[in-house]
SEZAMI-357982 format. One record per atom (N, C-alpha, C): residue in one letter; y, z, x. Coordinates in steps of 0.1 Angstrom, whole numbers, plus 2048, in hexadecimal, padded with zeros to 3 digits. Example, Ala and Ser with C-alpha at 12.3 -4.5 7.8 and 13.67 -1.06 7.14 Angstrom:
// residues 2
A7C784E884A7D384E87BA7DF84E884S7EA847880S7F5847889S80084F881
***
This chain:
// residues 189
XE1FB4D350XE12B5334DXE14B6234FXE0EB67344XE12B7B343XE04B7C348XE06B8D34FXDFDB8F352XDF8BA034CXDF0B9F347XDEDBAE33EXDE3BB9349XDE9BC2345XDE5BD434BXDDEBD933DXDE0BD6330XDDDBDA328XDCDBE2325XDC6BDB328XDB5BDF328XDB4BE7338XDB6BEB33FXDB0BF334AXDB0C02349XDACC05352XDA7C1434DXDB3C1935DXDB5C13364XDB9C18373XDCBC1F36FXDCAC2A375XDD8C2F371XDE4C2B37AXDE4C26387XDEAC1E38FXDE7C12394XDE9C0A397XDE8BFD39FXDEFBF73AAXDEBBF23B0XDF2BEE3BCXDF6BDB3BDXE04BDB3BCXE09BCF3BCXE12BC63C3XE14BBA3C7XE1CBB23CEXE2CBB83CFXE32BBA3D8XE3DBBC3D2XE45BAE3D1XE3DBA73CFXE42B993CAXE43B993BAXE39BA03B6XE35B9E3A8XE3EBA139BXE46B97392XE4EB98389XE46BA7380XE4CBB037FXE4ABBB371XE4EBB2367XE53BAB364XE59BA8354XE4CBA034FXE44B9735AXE3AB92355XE2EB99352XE2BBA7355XE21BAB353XE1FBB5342XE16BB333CXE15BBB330XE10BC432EXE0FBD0326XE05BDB326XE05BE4331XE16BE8339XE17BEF345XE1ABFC343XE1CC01335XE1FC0B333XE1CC19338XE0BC18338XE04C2133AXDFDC1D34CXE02C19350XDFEC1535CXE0AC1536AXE06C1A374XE0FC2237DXE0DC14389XE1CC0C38AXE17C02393XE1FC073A2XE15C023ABXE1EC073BAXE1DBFB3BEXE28BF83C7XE2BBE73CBXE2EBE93D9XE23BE23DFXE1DBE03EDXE20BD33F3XE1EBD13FEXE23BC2405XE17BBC404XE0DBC0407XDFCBBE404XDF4BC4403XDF0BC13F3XDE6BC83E7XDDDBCF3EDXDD5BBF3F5XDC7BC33F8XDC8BCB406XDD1BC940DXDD0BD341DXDD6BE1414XDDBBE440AXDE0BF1408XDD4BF4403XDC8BEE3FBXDBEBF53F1XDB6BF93F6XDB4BEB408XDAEBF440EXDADC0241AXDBAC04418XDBFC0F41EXDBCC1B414XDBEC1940BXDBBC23401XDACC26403XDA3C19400XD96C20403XD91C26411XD98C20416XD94C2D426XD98C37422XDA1C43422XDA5C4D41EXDA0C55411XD99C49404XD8CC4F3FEXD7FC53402XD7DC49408XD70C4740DXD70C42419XD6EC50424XD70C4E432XD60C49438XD60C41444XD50C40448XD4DC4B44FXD41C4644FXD37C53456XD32C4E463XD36C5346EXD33C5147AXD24C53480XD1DC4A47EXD10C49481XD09C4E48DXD13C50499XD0FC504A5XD0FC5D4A8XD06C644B4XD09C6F4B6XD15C724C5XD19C814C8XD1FC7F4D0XD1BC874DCXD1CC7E4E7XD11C7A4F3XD07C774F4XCFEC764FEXCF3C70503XCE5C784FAXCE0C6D4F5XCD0C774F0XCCAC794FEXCBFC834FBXCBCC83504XCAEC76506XCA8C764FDXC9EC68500XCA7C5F506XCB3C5B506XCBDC4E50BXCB3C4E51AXCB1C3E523XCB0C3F530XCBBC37536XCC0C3A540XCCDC39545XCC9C3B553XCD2C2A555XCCEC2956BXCD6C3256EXCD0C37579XCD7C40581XCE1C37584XCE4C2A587XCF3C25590XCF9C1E587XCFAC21577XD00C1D56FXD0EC2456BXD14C1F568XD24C23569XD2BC2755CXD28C34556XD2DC3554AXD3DC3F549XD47C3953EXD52C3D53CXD52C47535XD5DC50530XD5DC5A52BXD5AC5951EXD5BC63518XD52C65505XD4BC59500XD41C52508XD37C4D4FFXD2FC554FCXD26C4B4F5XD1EC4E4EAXD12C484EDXD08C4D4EFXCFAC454F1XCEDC4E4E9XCE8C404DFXCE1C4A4D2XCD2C464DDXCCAC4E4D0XCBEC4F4D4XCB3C3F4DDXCA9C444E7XCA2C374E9XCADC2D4EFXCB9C2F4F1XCBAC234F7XCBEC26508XCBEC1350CXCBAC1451AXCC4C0E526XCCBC1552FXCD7C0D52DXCD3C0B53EXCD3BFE544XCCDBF7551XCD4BFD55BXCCFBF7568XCD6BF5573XCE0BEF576XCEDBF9579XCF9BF957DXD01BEB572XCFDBF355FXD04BF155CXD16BFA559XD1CBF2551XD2ABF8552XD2EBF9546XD33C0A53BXD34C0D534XD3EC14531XD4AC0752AXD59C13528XD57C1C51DXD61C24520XD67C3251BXD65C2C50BXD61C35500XD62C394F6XD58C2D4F1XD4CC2A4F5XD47C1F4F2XD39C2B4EAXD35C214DCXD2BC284D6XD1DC274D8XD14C264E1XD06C1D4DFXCFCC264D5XCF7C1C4CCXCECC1F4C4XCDEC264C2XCD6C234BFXCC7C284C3XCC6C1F4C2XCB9C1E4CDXCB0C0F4CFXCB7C064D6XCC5C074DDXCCFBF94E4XCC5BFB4EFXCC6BEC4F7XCC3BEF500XCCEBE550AXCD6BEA517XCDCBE451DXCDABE0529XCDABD252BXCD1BCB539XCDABD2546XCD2BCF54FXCD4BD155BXCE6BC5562XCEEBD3562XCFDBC856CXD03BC655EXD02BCB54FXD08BC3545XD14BCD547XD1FBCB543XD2ABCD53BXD31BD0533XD36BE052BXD3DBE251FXD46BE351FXD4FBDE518XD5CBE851AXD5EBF2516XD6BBF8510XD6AC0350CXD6EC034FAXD6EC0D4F1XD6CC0D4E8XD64C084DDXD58C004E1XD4ABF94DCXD46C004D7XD3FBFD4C9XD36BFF4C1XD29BF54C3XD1DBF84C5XD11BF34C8XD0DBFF4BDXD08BF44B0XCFDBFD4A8XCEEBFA4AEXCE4C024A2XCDBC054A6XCCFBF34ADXCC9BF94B4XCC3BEB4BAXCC6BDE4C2XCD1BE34C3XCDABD74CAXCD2BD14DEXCD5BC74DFXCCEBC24EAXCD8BB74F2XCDEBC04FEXCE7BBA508XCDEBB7513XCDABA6514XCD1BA3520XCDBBA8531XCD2BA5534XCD7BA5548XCE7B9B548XCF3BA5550XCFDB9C554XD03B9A549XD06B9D53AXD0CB9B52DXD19BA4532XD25B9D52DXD32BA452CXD36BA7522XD3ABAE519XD42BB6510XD4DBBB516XD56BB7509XD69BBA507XD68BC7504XD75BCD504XD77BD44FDXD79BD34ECXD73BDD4E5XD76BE04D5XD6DBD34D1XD5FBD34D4XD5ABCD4CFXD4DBD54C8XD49BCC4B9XD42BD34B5XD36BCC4B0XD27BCF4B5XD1EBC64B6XD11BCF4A7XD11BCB4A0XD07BCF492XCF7BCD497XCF0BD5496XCE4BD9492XCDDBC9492XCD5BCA49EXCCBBBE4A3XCD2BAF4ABXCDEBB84AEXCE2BAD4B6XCDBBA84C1XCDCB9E4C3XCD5B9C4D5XCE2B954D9XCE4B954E6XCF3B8D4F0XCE5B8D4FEXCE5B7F500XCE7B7A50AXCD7B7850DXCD0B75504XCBEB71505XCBEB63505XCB7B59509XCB1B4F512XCB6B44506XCC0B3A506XCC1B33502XCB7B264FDXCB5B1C4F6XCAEB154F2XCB0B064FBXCAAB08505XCABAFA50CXCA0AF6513XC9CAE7514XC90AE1518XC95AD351FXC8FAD1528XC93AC0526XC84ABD52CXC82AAB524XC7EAA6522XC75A9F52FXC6DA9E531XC6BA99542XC60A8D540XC60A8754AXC59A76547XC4CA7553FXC43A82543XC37A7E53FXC37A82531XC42A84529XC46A8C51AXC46A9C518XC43AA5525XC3FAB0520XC4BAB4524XC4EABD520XC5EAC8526XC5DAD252CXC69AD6534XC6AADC53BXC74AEB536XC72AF353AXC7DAFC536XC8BAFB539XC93B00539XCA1AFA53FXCA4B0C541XCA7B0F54CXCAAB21551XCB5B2154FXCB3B2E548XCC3B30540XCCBB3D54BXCD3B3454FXCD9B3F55BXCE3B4455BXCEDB3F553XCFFB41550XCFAB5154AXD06B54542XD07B6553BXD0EB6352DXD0FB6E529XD1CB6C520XD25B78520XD2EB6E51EXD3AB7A51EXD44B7B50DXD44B87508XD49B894FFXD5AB8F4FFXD60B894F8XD6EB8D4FEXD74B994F8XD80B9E4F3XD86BAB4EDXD85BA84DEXD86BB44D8XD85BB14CBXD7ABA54C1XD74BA54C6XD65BA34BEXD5FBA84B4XD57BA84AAXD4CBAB4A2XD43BA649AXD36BA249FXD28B9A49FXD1FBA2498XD1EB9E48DXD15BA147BXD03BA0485XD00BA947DXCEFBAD47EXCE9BA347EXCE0BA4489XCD3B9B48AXCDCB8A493XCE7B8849BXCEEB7F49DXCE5B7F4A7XCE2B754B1XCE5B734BFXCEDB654C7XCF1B684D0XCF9B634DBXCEFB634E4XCE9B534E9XCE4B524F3XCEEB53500XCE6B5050BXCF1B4D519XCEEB4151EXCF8B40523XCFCB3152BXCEDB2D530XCEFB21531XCE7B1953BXCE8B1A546XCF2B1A54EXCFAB1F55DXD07B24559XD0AB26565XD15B2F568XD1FB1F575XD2BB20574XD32B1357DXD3AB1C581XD37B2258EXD47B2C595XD4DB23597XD58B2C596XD69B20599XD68B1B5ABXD63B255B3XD5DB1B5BFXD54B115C1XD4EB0D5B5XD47B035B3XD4BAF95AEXD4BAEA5BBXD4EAE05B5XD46AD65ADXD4EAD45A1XD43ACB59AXD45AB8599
***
């Protein structure tokens, strides 16, 4: 099977260096560069076209409210309105949004992106290089009931946490409830 360049308008291309030349047709006018992988090289190209725009500003707005016994690392980033709790912990080079708000005791690591609105309940752990999109929630009240004799239900208290590990990233509008309980490893079961 031939494969034709013939009709395109593009003056180079980016190709397998697996890819036979003898099979291709209409390469005359066309400048081929032969890559290990097409698509990781194309998209390297488009970064260097078209760089992103860094949404965040750099340091604290001043609307941000921030516990006095909260523990922040060097060059973050905390945008407008948001609210970061009681003696949470906030590594180095981490971005927060406008409108986050981070519970009381939670945990970031360092280099996080938290876009705008994001919502870290009480006791939530974050990895490092994680990146959480616009209306996340981590760690709000799970869906549990059980059933009790006379038919009506009870709520089931959602007490565990969550913990998010390294290298993560959780699409808009997601949430991650928390545990039911928590089982310390001194806890026999």
């Amino acid at each position: 099977m031939k494969s034709t360049f013939g009709t395109t308008n593009a003056t180079a291309v980016l190709i397998s260096r697996k890819l036979d030349l003898s099979k291709i047709e209409g390469r005359a006018s066309v400048v081929f560069i032969r890559v290990d992988d097409p698509y990781v090289a194309f998209l390297q190209v488009l970064k260097r076209l078209t760089p992103t725009i860094d949404p965040f500003i750099s340091g604290i707005h001043s609307t941000a409210v921030i516990s006095k016994n909260a523990l922040l690392g060097k060059n973050i980033s905390v945008g407008a309105y948001a609210v970061i709790g009681e003696n949470a912990v906030i590594g180095s080079n981490t971005k927060i949004g406008e409108g986050c708000i981070i519970g009381m005791q939670t945990q970031i690591g360092a280099d996080c992106i938290l876009y705008p609105n994001v919502v870290l309940y009480h006791q939530c752990i974050l990895g490092n290089n994680i990146i959480l999109h616009s209306g996340v929630v981590i760690g709000s009240d799970g869906f549990g009931f059980a059933l009790k004799p006379d038919g009506t239900y009870e709520k089931i208290p959602q007490l565990g946490i969550v913990v998010i590990e390294d290298d993560v990233e959780i699409g808009a509008n997601t949430t991650v409830d928390r545990a039911s309980w928590v089982i310390h490893e001194s806890t026999a079961v």
